[in-house]
N, C-alpha and C positions, 0 to 999 in steps of 0.2 A: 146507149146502154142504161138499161134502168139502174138506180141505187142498189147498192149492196141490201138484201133483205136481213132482218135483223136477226135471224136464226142462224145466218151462215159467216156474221161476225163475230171476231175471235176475241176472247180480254184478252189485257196486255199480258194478266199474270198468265195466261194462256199458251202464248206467243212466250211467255219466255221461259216458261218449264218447256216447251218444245226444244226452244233452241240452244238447252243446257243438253239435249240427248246427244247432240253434236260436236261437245266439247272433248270428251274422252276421246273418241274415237280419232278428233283432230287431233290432239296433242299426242296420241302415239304415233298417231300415220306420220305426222311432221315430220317426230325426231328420226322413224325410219327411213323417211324418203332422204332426208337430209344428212343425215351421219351413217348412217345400218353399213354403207356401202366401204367407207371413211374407216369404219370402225373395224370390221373386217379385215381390212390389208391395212392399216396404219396404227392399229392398237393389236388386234390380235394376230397380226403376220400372214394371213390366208393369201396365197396366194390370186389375184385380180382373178384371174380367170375362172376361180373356183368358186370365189365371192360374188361372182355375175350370176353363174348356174343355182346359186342359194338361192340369190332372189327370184331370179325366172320359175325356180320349181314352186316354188310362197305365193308367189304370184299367180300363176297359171291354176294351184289347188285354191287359193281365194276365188277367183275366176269360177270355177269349176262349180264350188258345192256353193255358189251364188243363186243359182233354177232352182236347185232344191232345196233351196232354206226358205228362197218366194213363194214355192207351189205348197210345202209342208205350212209355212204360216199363212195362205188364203185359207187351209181348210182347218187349221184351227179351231176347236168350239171351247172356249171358256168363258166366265163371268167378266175377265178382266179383257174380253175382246181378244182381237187375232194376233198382236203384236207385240202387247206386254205381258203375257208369259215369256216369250223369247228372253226381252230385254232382262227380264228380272233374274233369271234363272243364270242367265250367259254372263253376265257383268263381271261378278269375281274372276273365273277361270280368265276372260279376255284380259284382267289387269295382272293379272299371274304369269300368265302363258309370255305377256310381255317382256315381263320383267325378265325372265329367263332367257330372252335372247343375248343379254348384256352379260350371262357370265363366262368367264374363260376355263372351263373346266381342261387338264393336262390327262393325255390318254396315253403318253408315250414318251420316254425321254429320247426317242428317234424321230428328228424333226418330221418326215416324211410320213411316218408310221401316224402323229400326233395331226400331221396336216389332216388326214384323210380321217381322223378322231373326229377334229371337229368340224369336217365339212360332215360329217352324217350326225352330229348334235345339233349342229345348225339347220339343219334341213328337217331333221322331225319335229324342232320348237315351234321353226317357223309356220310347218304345216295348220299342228296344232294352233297357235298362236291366230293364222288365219283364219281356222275355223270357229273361233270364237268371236274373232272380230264378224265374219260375216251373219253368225247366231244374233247379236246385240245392233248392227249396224242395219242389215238391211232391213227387218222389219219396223226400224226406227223409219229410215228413210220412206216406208211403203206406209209411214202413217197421214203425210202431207194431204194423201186428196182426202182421205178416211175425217181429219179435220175440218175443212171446208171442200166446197164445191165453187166457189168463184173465181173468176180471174183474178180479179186486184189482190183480194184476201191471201190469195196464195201465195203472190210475187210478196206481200207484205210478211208472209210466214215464212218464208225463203230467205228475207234479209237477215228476218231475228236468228235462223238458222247459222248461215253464214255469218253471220255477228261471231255469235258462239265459236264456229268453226274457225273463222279467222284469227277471232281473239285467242281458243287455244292455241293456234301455231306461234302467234307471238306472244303468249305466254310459254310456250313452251322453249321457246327461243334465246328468251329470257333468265330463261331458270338454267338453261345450258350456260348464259353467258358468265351467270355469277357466279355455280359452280365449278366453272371453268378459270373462274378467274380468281377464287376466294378457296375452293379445296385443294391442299397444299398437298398431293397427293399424286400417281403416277396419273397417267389418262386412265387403264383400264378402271382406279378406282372411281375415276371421275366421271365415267360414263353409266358404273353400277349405282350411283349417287342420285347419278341422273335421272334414270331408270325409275328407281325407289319412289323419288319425289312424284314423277308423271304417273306411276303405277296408282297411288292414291287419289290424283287428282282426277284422274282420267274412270273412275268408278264410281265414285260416290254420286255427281252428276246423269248417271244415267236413271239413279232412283228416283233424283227430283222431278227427271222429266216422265217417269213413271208417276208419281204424285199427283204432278199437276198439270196431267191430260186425261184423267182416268174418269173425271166428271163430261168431259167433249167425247171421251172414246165411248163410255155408256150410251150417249145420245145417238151417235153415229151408231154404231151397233143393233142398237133396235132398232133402227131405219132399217137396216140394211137387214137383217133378219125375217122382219117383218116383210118389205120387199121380195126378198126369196121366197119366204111361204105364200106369198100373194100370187105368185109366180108356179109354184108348182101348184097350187088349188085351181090357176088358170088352165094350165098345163095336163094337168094330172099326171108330171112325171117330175121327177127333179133329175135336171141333167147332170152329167160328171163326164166333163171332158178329157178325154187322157192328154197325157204329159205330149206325145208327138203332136196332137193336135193344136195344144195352143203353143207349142214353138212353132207349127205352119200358119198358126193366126198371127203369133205375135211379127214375127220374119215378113207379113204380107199385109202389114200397115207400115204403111210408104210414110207416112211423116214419122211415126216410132222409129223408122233406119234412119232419117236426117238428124232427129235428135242423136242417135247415139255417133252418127258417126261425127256432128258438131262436138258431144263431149267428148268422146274418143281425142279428136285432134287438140281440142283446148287443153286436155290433162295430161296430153303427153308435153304438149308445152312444158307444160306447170311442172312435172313430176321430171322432164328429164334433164330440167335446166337446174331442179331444185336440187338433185343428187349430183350433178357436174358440179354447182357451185363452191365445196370446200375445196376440192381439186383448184380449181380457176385462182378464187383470194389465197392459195397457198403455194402452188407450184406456176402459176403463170402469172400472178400480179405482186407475188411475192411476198404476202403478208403475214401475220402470223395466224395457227389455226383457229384462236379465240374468238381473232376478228371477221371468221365467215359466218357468225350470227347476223353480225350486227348488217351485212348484205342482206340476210332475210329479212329481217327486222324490216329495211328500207322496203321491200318489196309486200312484206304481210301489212306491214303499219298504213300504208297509201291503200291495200286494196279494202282494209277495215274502214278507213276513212269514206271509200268512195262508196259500199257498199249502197247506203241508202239513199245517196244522192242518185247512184242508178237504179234506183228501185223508184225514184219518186219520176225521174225522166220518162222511164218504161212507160208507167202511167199515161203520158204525153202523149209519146213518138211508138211505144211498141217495144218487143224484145228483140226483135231483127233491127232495130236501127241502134241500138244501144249496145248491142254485140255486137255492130262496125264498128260503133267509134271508138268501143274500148279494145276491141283486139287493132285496131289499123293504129292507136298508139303503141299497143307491148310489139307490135312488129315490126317498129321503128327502134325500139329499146333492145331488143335481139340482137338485130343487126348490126346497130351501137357496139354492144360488147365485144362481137365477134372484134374488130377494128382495134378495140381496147388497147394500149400497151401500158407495162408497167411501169407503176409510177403515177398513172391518170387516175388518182382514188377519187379526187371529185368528180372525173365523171362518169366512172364506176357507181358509186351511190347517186345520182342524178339518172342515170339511166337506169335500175333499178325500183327508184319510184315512177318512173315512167311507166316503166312492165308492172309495178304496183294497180297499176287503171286498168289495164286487160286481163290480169289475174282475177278482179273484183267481179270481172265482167262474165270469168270462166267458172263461177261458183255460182253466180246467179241463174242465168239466163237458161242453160241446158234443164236446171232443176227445177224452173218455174214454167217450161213448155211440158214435161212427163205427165204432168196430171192431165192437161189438157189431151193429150194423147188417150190419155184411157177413158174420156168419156167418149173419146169417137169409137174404141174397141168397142164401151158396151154400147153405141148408141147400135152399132152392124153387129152386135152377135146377143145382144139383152143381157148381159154379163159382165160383172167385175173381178178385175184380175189386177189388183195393184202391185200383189206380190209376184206374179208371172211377170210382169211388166219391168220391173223394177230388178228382178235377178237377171233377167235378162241384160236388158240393159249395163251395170254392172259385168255382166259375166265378159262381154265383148269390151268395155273400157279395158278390163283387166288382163285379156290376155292381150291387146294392143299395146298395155302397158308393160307389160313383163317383156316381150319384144323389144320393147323399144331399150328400157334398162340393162336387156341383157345384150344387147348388139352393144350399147355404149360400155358395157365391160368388156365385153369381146374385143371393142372397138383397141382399147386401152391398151390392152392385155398382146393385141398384134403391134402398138405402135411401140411398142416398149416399155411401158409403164415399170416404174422401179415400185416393188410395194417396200413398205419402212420395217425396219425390224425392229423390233419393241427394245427401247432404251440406247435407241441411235438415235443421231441428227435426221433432219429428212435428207431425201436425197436429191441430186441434181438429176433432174430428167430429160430425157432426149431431146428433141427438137420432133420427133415425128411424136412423141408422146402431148407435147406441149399445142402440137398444131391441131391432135386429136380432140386434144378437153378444149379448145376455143368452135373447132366444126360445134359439138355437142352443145355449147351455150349460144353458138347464132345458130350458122344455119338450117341444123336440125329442127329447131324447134319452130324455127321461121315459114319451113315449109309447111310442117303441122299445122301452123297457123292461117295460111294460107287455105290449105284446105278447109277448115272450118269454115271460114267466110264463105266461102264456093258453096257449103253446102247449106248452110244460113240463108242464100238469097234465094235458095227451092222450099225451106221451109215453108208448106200451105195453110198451116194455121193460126190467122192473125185473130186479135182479140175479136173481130167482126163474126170472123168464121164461128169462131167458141162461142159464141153469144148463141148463133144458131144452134150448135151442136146441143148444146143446153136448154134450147127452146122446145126444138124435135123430142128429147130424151123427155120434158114436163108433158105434151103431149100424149107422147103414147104410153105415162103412166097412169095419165089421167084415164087413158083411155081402157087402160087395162085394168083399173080401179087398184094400181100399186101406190103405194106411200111413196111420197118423194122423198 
């Protein structure tokens, strides 16, 4: 592999206005995957099985308008390039629309009449709410290959990413724990507190990464510009592929389906162990609810730490051998929990940084093979499509995941699950409810995990391969007298 050429190396302040676009977005998704669920039946009394279909529907519409926010921001034409209108425009709404999830507005002094109040407030925030997030989030995420074209360079703008990403969840983690422990107030108010605090944090950040990419995003831009017109003067046509067509392109690149179904399995891991976990430190290990931060904390803090130590190994050995080693430990940590009994907190948090190393391992790796994915797409069709690529992808993580969330409410909701009623003790839960949230924290996610690796050791594109794909693609621009 020849050296990194010096045009397609990033500064640091580069790399780290990117991986500030990532903070917001982390620090809300966190506090929803982790509490949204918690807060629903244990703050606001929603009945579990109504609280399930909330998320499933947030979910399934995040999912949804994910193609068309990718295809709507490929064809983009502004000064500021194809991705930072989105971000600029979407920011506030996305930190607003948040906030609004956290309130308990009363539709009825008929508990029944007020249930079904707020399962349809809840369900239009949250629609809304996603749609904002996928306005700011995905054309963030479709900026990675638009910044460089290298292998190393990427995996190294991936970390800074996940940096960001990481650190918001245990910043967000954080701010739950003190406000949780420091405002002397009921929960609902200490969740609207919550809320407040992440709403600011989680907005401001997305401008800086607007700032200081907008000098890389210019560059890139007239590449690729420039390219297109090279291309239709070749040509004499400029092509405009419809929407069915490149879901048949994207659906029939065979390594693009390995990537999504490796992310697929690794974030249901992540997401369905992360939403069990108050359940688990509260009704099965017996703790108090303050202390199922400080379980994430264990788990976010290890995989912040390991981040760049797997990014520098990658280097080494590859992204297929360093997504064994770190999922073949969380899937010893899984397993762990499931066994747990109360009372074992030490090694409850020892097995928690355990899954901290596969976790680190399920942020990096899926996100540093996509780009390489889409120069095979243009190297067989002459065409860049980050955003087609990218909502895609996304679109199928999400509704796998809304599946998976809403079967473990569902799950819940059949084994008995007692939900709290606001200004009661919690309550004692069944034994079939108890057996339910321990499946949901092992072997659920165990399998998950499993399948990823299965599909990991088919992944066909090693950095050898990419080297080539990159080779081909400098050729026939040469040859077509296009700009690289």
């Amino acid at each position: 592999m020849a050296e990194t050429p010096e045009s397609e190396k990033l500064s640091f302040s580069t790399k780290l206005a990117y991986g500030a676009g990532d903070l917001g977005p982390a620090i809300t998704a966190n506090i929803l995957v982790f509490y949204l669920m918690f807060f629903f039946t244990n703050v606001v009394g929603l009945n579990v099985g109504l609280a399930s279909v909330i998320l499933l529907i947030g979910k399934v519409w995040d999912a949804v308008n994910d193609p068309f926010v990718g295809v709507l921001s490929d064809r983009t034409q502004s000064k500021w390039g194809r991705r930072h209108p989105w971000m600029f425009w979407g920011a506030i709404p996305f930190g607003g629309f948040f906030f609004l999830q956290w309130i308990i507005p009363t539709f009825s002094a008929n508990p029944e009449t007020n249930q079904w109040g707020l399962f349809w407030y809840y369900v239009i925030i949250s629609i809304v709410s996603q749609t904002f997030y996928t306005i700011v989030n995905l054309p963030y995420t479709a900026l990675t290959p638009e910044l460089t074209q290298d292998y190393n360079e990427r995996t190294s703008l991936n970390s800074f990413r996940f940096a960001f990403s990481i650190g918001g969840s245990i910043f967000s983690l954080l701010l739950a724990l003190v406000i949780f422990s420091n405002v002397k107030a009921n929960s609902a108010t200490q969740y609207l507190v919550l809320a407040g605090v992440c709403t600011v944090f989680s907005v401001l950040p997305l401008y800086w990464c607007i700032w200081g990419t907008k000098d890389r995003v210019a560059i890139t831009e007239a590449r690729r510009q420039a390219r297109e017109t090279a291309a239709i003067v070749t040509t004499g046509v400029e092509v405009s592929v419809p929407f069915k067509e490149q879901l048949k392109i994207v659906l029939s690149n065979k390594p693009f389906l390995y990537v999504i179904g490796i992310y697929l399995c690794s974030w249901l891991g992540v997401q369905v162990t992360a939403s069990i976990i108050p359940y688990f430190v509260v009704n099965w290990m017996g703790q108090r609810e303050a202390d199922s931060p400080l379980v994430a904390l264990a788990v976010q803090g290890t995989a912040l730490g390991m981040l760049f130590i797997w990014s520098n190994i990658s280097k080494r050995v590859g992204k297929k051998a360093v997504y064994y080693m770190g999922t073949g430990l969380w899937v010893l940590a899984q397993t762990g929990l499931f066994f747990l009994q109360p009372g074992q907190l030490a090694w409850m948090y020892f097995l928690a940084i355990i899954a901290g190393f596969g976790v680190s391992v399920a942020y990096l790796i899926p996100w540093s093979m996509i780009p390489d994915v889409i120069e095979l797409d243009e190297l067989q069709t002459g065409k860049r499509r980050e955003g087609i690529f990218y909502g895609f992808m996304v679109l199928l993580q999400k509704v796998g995941l809304a599946l998976g969330l809403f079967l473990v409410g569902q799950a819940l909701q059949w084994s008995g699950f007692v939900a709290k009623v606001s200004g009661q003790p919690t309550p004692v839960q069944p034994e079939s409810a108890l057996f339910a949230i321990r499946v949901a924290i092992g072997p659920l996610p165990t399998l998950a995990l499993i399948g990823g690796v299965i599909l990991a050791y088919f992944y066909p594109i090693t950095k050898e391969v990419h080297a080539e794909i990159l080779l081909k693609l400098q050729e026939r621009r040469q040859q077509q007298n296009i700009p690289s």
